[in-house]
N, C-alpha and C positions, 0 to 999 in steps of 0.2 A: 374300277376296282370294286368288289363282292367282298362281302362281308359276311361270315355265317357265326351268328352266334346266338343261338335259339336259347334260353334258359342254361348256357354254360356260365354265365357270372359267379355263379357259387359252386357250380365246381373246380376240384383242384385241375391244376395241367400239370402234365409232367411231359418233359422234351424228351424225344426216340430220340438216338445216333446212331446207325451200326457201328461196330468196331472200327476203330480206323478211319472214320470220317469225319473233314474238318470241320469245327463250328463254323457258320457262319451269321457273320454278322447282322444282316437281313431275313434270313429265315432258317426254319426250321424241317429237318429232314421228318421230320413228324412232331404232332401232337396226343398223348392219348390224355381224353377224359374221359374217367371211368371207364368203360368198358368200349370206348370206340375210338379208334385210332384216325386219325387226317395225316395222308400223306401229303408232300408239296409233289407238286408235279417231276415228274423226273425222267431226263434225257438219257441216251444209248451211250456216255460216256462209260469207261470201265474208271478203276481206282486211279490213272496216270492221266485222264484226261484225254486218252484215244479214243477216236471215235472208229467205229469198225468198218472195216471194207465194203461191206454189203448191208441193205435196208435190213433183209432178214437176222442177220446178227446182229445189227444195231437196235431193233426192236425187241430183242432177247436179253440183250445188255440192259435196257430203260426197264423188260420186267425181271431182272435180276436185281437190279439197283432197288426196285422198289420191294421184293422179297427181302433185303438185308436189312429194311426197314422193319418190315413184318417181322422177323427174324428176332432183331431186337426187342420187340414191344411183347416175344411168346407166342405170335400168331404165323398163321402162313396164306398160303394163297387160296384155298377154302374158307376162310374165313372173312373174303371181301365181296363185300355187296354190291358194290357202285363202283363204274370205271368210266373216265372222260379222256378217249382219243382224240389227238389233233396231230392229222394230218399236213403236211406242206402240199402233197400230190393228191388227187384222189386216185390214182391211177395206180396206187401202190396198196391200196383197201385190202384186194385178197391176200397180198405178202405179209399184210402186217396181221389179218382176219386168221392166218393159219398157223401164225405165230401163237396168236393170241389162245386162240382154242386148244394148241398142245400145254399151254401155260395152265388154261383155266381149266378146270373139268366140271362137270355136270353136277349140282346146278348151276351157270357158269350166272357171273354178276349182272346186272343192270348195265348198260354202258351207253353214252351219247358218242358218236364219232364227229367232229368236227372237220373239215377239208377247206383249204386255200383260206381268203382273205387274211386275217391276223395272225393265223396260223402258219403262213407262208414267210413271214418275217425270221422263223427260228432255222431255217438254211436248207440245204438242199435236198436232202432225205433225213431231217430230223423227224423221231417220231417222240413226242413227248406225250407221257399218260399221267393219270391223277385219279391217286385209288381214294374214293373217302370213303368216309363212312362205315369203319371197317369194324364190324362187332365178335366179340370173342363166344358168343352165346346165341342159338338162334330158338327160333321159338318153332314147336314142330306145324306144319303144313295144317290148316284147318283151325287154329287157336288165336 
């Protein structure tokens, strides 16, 4: 278990939910302090708990899921720095690489991709991502 807590002790948190999604008990659908959001990682499930036919809509779904994060906090998907993929296959890289690129647009985030070992535990084409670090304000190129 990771632990990220650089100088946030004295800042406030406040908990993201989108509309319509259950607390839970364990964690949180986001954190914002001050001006940067941590999403928790999140899966291709839609609101019922279905998981979709195919990788490529399942991967649409986990970056849908994590927009209605953003969503709630004021932000959208221009406004995330940092992305952490983990793969079950790596054989599914370009399906989910071409997902992701209609998702993100230019300048598209930072991202680590992960494949197999511990990431293979979460089932057969799950794709689960983890946007952090997500800031409302950028500072212009050169500064």
């Amino acid at each position: 278990m990771a632990l990220c807590g650089f100088g946030l002790f004295a800042a406030d948190k406040k908990v993201v939910r989108p509309p319509g999604a259950e607390p839970s008990a364990s964690w949180s659908h986001g954190i914002l302090v001050g001006d940067t959001l941590y999403i928790s990682g999140m899966g291709g499930e839609d609101a019922h708990g279905a998981i979709p036919a195919t990788f490529e809509a399942e991967t649409r779904q986990a970056l849908d899921n994590i927009n209605s994060v953003l969503k709630a906090a004021g932000m959208s998907a221009e406004d995330v720095v940092s992305v952490q993929v983990y793969l079950t296959d790596v054989s599914t890289f370009e399906k989910m690489n071409a997902v992701y690129k209609a998702f993100f647009k230019d300048p598209r985030p930072t991202r680590t991709t992960v494949s197999g070992g511990e990431a293979s535990r979460c089932g057969p084409h799950r794709d689960y991502r983890d946007c952090q670090e997500v800031v409302r304000e950028f500072m212009p190129l050169g500064q």
